[in-house]
PAZAPA-4460 file (N, C-alpha, C; in steps of 0.05 Angstrom, whole numbers, plus 32768, in hexadecimal, padded with zeros to 4 digits):
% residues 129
    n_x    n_y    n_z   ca_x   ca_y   ca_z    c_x    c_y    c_z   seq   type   mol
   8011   7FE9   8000   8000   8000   8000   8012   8019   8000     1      X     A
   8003   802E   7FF7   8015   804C   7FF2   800A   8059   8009     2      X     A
   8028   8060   801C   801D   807B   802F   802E   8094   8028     3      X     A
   801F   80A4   802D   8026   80C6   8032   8025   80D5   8046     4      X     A
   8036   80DC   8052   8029   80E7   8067   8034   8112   8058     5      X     A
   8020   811A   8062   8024   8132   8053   801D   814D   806B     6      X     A
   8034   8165   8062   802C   8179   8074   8023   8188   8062     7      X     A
   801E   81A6   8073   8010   81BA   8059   8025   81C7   8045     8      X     A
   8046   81BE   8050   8058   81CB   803B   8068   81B8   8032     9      X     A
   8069   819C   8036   8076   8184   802B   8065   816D   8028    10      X     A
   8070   8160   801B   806A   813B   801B   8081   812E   8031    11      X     A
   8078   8128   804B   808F   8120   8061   8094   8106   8062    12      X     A
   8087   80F4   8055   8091   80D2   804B   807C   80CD   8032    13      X     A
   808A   80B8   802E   807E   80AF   801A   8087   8098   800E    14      X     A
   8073   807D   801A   8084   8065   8016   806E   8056   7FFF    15      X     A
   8077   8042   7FE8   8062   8035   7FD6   805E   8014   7FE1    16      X     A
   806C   8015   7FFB   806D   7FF0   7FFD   8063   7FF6   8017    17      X     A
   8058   7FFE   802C   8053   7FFD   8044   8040   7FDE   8046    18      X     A
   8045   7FD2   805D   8032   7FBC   8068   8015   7FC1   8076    19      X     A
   8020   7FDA   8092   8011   7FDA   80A2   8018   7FF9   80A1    20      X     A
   8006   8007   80B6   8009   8027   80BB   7FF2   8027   80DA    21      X     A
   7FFE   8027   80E4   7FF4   8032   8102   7FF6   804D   810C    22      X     A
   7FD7   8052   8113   7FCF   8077   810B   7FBC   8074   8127    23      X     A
   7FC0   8094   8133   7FB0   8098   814A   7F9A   80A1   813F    24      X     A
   7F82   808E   813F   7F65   809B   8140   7F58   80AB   814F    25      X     A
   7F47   80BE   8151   7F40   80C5   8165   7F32   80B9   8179    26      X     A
   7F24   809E   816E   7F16   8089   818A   7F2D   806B   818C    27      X     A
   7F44   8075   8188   7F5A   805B   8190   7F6B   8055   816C    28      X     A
   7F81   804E   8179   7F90   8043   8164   7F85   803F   814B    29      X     A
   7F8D   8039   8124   7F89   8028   8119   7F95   8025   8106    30      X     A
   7F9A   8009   80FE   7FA5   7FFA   80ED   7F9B   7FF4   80D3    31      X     A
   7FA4   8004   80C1   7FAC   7FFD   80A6   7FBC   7FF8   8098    32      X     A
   7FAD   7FE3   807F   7FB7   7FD0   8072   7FAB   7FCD   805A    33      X     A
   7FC1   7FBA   8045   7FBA   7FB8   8029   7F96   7FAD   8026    34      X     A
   7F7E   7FB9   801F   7F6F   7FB0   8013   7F59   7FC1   8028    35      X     A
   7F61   7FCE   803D   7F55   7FE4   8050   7F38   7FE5   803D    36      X     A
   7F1C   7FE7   8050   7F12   7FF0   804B   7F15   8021   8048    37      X     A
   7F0D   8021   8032   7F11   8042   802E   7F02   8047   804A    38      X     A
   7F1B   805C   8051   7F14   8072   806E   7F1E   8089   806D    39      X     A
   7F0D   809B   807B   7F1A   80BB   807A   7F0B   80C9   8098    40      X     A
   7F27   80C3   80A4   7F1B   80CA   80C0   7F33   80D7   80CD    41      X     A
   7F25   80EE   80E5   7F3D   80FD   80F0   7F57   80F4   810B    42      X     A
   7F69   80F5   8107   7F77   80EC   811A   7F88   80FD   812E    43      X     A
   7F88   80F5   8147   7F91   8107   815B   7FB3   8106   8161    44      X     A
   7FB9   8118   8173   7FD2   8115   8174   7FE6   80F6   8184    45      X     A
   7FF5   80EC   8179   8006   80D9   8176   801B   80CA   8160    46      X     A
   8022   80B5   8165   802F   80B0   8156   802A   8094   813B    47      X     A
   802C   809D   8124   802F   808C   8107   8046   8074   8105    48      X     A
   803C   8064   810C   8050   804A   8100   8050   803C   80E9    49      X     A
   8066   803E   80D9   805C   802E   80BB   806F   801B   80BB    50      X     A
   8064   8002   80B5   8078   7FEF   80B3   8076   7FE6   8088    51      X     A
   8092   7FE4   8083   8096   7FE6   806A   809B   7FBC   8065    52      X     A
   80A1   7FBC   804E   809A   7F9C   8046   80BD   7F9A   8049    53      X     A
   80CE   7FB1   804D   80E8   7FA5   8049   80F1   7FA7   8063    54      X     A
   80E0   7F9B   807D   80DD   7FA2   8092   80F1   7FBE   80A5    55      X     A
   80E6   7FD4   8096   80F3   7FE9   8095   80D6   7FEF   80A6    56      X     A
   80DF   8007   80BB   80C8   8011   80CD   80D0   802F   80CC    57      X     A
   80B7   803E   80CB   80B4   8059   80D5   80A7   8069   80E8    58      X     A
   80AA   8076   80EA   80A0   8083   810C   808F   80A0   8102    59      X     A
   807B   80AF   810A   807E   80C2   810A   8069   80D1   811B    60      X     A
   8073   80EC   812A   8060   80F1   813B   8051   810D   812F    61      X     A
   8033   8105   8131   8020   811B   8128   8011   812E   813A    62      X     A
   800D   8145   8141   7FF9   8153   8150   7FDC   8155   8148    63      X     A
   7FD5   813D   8132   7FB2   813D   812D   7FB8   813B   810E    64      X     A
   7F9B   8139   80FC   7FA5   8135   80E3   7F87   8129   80DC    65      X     A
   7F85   8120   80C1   7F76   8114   80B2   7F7F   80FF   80A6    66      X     A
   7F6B   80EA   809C   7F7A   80D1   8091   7F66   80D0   8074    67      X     A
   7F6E   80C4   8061   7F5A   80BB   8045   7F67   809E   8043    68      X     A
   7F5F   8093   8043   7F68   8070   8038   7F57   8069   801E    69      X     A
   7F5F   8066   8000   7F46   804F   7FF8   7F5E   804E   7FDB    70      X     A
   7F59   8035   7FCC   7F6B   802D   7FBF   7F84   8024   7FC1    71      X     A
   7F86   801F   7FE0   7FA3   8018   7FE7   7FB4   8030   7FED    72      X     A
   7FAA   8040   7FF1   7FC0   805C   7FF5   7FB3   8068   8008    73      X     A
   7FC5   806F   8017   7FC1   807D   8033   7FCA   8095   802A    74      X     A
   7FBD   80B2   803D   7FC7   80CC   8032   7FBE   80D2   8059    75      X     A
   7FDE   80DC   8061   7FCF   80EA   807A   7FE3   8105   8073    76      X     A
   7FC4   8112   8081   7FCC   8134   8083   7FC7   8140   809D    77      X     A
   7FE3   814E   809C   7FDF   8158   80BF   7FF2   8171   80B4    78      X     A
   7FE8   817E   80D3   7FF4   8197   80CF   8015   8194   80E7    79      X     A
   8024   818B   80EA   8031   818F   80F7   803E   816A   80FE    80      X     A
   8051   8161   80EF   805C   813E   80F6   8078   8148   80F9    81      X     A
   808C   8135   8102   80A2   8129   810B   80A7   8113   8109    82      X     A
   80C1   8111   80F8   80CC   80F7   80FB   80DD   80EE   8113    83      X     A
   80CF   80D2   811F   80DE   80CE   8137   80F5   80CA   813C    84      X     A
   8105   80CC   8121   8125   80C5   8126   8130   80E0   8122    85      X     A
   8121   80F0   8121   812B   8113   8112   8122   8122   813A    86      X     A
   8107   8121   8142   80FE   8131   8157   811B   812C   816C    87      X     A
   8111   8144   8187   8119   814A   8196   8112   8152   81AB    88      X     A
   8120   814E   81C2   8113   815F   81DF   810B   817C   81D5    89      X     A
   8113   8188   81CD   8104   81AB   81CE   80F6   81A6   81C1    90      X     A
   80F7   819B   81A5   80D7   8198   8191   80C6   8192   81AC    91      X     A
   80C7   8173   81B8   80AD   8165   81C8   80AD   8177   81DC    92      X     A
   80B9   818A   81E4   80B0   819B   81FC   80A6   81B7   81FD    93      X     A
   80A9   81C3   81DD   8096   81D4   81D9   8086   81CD   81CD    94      X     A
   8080   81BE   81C9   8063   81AB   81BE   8054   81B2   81D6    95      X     A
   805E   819C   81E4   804A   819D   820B   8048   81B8   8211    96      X     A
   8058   81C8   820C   805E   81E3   821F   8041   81F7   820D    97      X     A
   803C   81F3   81ED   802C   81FD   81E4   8014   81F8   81F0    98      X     A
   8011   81D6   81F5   7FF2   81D2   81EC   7FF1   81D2   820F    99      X     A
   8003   81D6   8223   7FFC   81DD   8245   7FEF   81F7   823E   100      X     A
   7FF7   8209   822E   7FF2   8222   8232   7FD6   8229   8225   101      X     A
   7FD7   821D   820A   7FB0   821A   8200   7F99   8217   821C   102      X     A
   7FAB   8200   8231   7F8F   81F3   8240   7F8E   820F   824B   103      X     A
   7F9B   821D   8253   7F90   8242   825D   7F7C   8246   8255   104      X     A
   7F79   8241   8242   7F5F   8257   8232   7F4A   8249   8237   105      X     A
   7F30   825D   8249   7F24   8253   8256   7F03   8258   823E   106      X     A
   7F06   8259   8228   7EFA   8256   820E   7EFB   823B   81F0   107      X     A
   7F0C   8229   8201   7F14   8213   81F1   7EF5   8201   81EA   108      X     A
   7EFB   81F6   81D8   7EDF   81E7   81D3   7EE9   81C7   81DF   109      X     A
   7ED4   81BB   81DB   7EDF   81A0   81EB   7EF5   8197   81E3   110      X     A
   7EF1   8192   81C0   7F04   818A   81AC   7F24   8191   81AD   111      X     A
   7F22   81AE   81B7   7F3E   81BC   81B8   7F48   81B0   81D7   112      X     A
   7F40   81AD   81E5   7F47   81A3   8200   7F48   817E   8204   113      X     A
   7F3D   8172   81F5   7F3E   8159   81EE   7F60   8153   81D8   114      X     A
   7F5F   816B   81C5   7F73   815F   81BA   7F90   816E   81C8   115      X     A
   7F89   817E   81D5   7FA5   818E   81E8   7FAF   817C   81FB   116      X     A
   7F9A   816D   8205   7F9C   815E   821C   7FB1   8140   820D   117      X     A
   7F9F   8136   8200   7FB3   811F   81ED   7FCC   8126   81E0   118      X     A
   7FD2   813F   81D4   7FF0   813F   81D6   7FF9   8142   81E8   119      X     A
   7FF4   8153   8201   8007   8147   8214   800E   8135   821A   120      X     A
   7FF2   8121   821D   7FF6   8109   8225   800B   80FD   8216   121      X     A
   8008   80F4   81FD   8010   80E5   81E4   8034   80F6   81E6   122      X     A
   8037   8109   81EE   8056   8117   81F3   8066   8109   820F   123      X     A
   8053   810D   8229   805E   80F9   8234   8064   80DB   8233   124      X     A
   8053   80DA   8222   8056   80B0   821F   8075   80AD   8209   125      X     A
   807B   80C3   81FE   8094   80C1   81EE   80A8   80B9   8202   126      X     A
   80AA   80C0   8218   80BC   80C3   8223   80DD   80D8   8222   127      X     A
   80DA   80EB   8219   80DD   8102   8214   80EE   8114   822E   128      X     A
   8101   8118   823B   810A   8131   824F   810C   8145   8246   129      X     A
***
């Protein structure tokens, strides 16, 4: 299967043999694969695993995004990824340090406080100093 993962000013991978692709849903994990029923659903902040057929693996971490699946090609779009062999302590800690400072705003909609709350979360589970 073909993935993409794409920002608003690049194409940030782009593999034509992937096996599997493990993507944060917003109601739990999910796993896609060659013959996927077509999906287009939004995903929260965490991290993208793609495993390739030349058992080559990729990592990548997203702050939310959208997914399209159908024909065997995955397209995710997010506004903001990292590759986990590229990130860093200051990237992962002005990440947290942002979205601590969103929960201030005492005008957030659930949504914005649901997904502020999960990158933190999803930042601590990196394990990250």
């Amino acid at each position: 299967m073909e993935v993409n993962i794409v920002a608003p000013d690049k194409i940030v991978f782009s593999e034509k043999n992937a096996k599997l692709v493990t993507l944060p849903g917003m109601e739990g994990n999910l796993g896609i694969m060659n013959k996927h029923s077509p999906i287009i659903t939004f995903l929260r902040p965490g991290l993208i695993k793609i495993e390739g057929e030349s058992k080559s693996n990729s990592s990548f971490f997203i702050t939310g995004g959208v997914i399209d699946f159908q024909d065997d090609k995955l397209n995710v779009l997010t506004d903001l990824v990292f590759n986990m062999n590229e990130i860093n302590s200051d990237v992962v800690n002005n990440l947290k340090s942002e979205a601590e400072e969103k929960l201030k705003n005492d005008n957030l909609s659930d949504k914005d406080i649901f997904l502020a709350n999960t990158l933190i979360n999803e930042i601590e589970n990196l394990n990250f100093k």
